[in-house]
C-alpha positions in Angstrom: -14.0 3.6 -12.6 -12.9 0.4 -13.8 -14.3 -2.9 -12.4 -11.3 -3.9 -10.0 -10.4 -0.6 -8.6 -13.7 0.0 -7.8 -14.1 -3.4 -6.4 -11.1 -2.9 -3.8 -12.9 0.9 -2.8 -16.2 -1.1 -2.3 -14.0 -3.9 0.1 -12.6 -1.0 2.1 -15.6 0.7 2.7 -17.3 -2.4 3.4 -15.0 -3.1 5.6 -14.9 0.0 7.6 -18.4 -0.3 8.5 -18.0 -3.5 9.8 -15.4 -1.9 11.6 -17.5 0.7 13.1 -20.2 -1.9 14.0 -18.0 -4.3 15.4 -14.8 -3.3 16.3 -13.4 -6.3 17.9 -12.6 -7.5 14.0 -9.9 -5.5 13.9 -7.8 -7.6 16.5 -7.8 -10.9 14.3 -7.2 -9.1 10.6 -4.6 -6.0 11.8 -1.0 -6.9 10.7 0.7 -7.7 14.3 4.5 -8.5 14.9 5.9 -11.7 14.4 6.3 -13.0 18.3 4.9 -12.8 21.2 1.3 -11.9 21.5 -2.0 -12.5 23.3 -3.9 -15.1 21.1 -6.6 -14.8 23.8 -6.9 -10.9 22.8 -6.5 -11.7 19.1 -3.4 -9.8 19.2 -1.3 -12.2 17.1 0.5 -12.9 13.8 -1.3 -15.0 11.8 -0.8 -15.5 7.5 -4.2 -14.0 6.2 -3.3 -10.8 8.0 -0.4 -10.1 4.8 -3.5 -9.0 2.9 -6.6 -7.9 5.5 -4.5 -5.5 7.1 -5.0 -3.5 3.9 -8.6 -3.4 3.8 -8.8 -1.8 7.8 -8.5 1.6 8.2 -8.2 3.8 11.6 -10.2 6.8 10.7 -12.6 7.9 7.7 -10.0 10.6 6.9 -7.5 7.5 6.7 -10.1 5.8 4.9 -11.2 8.9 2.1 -7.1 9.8 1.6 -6.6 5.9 1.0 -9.5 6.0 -1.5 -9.4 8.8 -3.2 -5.5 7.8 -4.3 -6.6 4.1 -5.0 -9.2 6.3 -7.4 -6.4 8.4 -9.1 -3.8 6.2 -9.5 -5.9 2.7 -9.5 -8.0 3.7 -12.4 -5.0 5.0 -14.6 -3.4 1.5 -14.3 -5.6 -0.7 -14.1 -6.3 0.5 -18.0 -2.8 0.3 -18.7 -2.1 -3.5 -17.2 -5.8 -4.6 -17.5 -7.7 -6.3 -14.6 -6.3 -9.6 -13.7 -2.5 -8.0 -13.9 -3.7 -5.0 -11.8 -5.1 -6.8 -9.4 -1.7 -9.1 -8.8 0.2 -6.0 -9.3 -1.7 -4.4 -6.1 -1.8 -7.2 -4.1 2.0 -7.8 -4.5 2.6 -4.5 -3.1 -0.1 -5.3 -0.1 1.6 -7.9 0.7 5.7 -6.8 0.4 4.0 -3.7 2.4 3.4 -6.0 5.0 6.7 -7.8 5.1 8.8 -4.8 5.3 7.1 -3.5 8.0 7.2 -6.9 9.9 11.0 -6.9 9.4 11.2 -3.8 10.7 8.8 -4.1 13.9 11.1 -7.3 14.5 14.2 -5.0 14.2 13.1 -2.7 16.0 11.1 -4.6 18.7 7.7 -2.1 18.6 4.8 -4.6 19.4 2.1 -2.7 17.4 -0.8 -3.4 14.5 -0.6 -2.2 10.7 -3.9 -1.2 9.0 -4.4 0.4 5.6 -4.3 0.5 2.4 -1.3 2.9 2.2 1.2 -0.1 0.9 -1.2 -0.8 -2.3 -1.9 2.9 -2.9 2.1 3.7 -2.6 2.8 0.9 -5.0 0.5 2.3 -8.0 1.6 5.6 -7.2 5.3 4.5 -8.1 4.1 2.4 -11.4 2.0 5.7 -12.3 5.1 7.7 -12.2 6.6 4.8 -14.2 4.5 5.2 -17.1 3.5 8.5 -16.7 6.2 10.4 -15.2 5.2 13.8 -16.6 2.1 14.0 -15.6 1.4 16.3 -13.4 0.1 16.0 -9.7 -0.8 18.8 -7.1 0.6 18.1 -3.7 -2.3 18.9 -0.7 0.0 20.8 1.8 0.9 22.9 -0.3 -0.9 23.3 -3.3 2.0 22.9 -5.9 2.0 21.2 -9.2 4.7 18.5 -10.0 5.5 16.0 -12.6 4.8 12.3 -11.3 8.2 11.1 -11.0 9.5 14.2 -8.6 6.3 13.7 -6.7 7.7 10.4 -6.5 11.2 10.8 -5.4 10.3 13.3 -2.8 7.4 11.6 -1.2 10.0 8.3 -0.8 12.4 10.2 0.7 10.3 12.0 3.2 8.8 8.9 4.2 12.4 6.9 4.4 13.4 10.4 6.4 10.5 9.9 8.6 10.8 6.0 9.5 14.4 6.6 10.2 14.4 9.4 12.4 10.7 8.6 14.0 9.3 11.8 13.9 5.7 11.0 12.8 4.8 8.2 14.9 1.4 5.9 14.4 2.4 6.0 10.5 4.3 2.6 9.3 6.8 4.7 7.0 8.4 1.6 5.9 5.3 0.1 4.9 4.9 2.4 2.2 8.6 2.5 1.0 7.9 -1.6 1.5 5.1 -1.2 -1.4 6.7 0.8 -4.0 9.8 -1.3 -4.0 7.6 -4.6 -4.1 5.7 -2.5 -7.1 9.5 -1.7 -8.3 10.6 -5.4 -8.3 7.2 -6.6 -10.3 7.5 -4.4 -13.0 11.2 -4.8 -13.8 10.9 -8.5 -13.7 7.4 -7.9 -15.9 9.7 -5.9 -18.4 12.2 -8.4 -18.5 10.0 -11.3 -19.1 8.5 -8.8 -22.3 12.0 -8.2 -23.3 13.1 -11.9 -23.0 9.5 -12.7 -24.9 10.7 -10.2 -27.8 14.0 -11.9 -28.2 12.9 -15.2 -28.9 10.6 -14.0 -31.8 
């Protein structure tokens, strides 16, 4: 693997054995709700929690689905933008992750904490079907083959089916839709500055 993605899967795991040993660091590094919370409890917005969030995970099958995407898709791009952009690129998405879903907890008034790495992983998922969008990819449940960019398309507009209608709760939906469009916005305004580069030649 290449050094940054391997890296972030070394953070995560790292981080969910701290986690197991001492659980209480969740409260302070979870993504809560803008508002009212218990700062006695840790339960509480605070800034640093736009990227810590994605380094927490609720379960090792959360963890090892998280990890093992960050592996496929993480490697692949991080040779195609190279480290330092890679790394910018996937915190970008972290982080617009993270604001989507606090826009939409302060919409919708649900008082509960984000973890994972599901915003990140979402956000390379969408620039690999960007620059590989015939490659194929074999969905889990069920077992069927794809090309990247209808993997794509379907997995956004399950999850945007899903967030709207609520019917798989404990999963921030809009998180993930929050990631590839932050991953969406980066690269188009990444193209446009090549573009805008070119012309000036």
């Amino acid at each position: 693997m290449p050094p940054v993605t391997t890296a972030l899967i070394a953070a995560n795991v790292a981080m969910f054995l701290l986690q197991m040993a001492a659980p209480g660091v969740l409260f302070p590094l979870a993504l809560w709700p803008l508002g009212n919370g218990s700062t006695e409890a840790g339960m509480y917005f605070a800034p640093w929690q736009l990227v810590t969030y994605a380094f927490l995970h609720g379960s090792f099958l959360h963890l090892a689905f998280n990890m093992f995407a960050l592996y496929m898709f993480g490697s692949a791009m991080e040779r195609v933008f190279g480290a330092r952009r890679y790394l910018v690129y996937y915190l970008v998405c972290v982080i617009s992750a993270a604001a989507t879903q606090l826009v939409f907890a302060g919409v919708t008034g649900l008082f509960y904490p984000t973890i994972g790495a599901s915003g990140g992983v979402f956000g390379l998922l969408l620039a690999y079907a960007m620059y590989f969008p015939n490659n194929r990819i074999m969905l889990l449940f069920p077992p069927i083959p794809m090309p990247a960019r209808v993997f794509v398309i379907i997995y956004a507009v399950l999850e945007l089916f899903l967030g709207v209608t609520g019917s798989q709760g404990g999963v921030a939906h809009f998180a993930h839709l929050g990631g590839m469009i932050g991953g969406f916005v980066l690269l188009r305004y990444w193209r446009g500055r090549a573009w805008s580069s070119l012309g000036r030649r």
